[in-house]
GUKEKOL-186916 format. One record per residue (C-alpha): chain; x, y, z; residue in one letter; residue number from 1. Coordinates in pm, whole numbers. Layout:
N
 kette     xx     yy     zz rest  nr
     A      X      Y      Z    a NUM
...
END
This chain:
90
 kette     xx     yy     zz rest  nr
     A  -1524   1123    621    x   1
     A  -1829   1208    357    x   2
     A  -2039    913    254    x   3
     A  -1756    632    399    x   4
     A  -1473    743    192    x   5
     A  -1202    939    349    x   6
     A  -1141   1266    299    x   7
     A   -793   1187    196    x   8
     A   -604    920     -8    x   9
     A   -244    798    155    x  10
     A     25    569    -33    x  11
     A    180    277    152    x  12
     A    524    154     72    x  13
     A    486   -238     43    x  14
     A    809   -472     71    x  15
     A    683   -824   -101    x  16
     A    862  -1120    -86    x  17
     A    952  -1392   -314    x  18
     A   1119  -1373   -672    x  19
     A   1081  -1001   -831    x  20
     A   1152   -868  -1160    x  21
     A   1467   -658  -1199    x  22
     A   1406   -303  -1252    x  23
     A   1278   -222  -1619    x  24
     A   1025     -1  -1826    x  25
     A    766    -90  -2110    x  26
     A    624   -448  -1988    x  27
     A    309   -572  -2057    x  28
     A     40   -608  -1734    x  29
     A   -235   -794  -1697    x  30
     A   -474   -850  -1453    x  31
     A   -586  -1238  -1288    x  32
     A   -803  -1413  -1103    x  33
     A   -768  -1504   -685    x  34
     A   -605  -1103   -691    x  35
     A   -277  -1151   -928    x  36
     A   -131   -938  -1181    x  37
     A     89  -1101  -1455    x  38
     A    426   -850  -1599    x  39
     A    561   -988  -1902    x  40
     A    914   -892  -2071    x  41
     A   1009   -468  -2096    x  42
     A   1370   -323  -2132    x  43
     A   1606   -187  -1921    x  44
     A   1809    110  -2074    x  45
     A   2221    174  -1962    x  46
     A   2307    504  -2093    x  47
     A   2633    618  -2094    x  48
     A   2702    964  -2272    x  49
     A   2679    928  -2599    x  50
     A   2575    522  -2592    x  51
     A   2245    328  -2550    x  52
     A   2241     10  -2479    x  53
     A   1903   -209  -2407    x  54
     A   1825   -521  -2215    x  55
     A   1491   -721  -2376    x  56
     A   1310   -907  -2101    x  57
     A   1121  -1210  -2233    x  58
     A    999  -1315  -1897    x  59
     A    731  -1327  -1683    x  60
     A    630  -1259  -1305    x  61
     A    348  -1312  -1106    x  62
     A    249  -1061   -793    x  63
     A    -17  -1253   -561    x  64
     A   -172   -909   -393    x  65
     A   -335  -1116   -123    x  66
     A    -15  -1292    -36    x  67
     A    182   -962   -111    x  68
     A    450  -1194   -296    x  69
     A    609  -1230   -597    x  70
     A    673  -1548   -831    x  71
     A    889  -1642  -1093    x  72
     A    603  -1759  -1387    x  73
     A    672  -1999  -1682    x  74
     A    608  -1973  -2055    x  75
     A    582  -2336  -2220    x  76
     A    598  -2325  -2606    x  77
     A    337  -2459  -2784    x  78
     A     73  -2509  -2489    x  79
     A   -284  -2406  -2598    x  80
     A   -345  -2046  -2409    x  81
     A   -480  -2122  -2103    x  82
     A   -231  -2382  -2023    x  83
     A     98  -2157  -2095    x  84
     A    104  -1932  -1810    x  85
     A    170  -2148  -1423    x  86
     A    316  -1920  -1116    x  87
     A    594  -2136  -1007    x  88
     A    466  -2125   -658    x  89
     A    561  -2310   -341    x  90
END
């Protein structure tokens, strides 16, 4: 270790819990306060030889990084900004 950093960087598989998005590409992140990260919408893509078809996500998760969980969020229509976007948490 050089200067308190180690001399080598390791991934570690995390398994959170709560709600989590299904499986998709090309969503929209965004970083939090209090450690969370907001994913809104993306697609999910089902190919099938010569046919592509494409789910549209218009929803949005929450990942708490302290808690290691995920939430289910909620968009309300017509909210001012900072009003529209509530974790449903426990």
């Amino acid at each position: 270790m050089q200067g308190g950093l180690p001399d080598k960087w390791v991934w570690t598989r995390i398994n959170p819990s709560g709600v989590k998005p299904t499986p998709r590409s090309g969503f929209s992140v965004a970083t939090a306060p209090n450690h969370q990260t907001l994913f809104f919408g993306g697609v999910c893509d089902k190919e099938e030889e010569e046919n592509l078809e494409g789910e549209f996500f218009n929803d949005l998760y929450f990942y708490d990084a302290t808690r290691n969980r995920w939430f289910a969020g909620q968009l309300k229509v017509g909210q001012p900004l900072g009003s529209m976007c509530r974790g449903t948490q426990p």
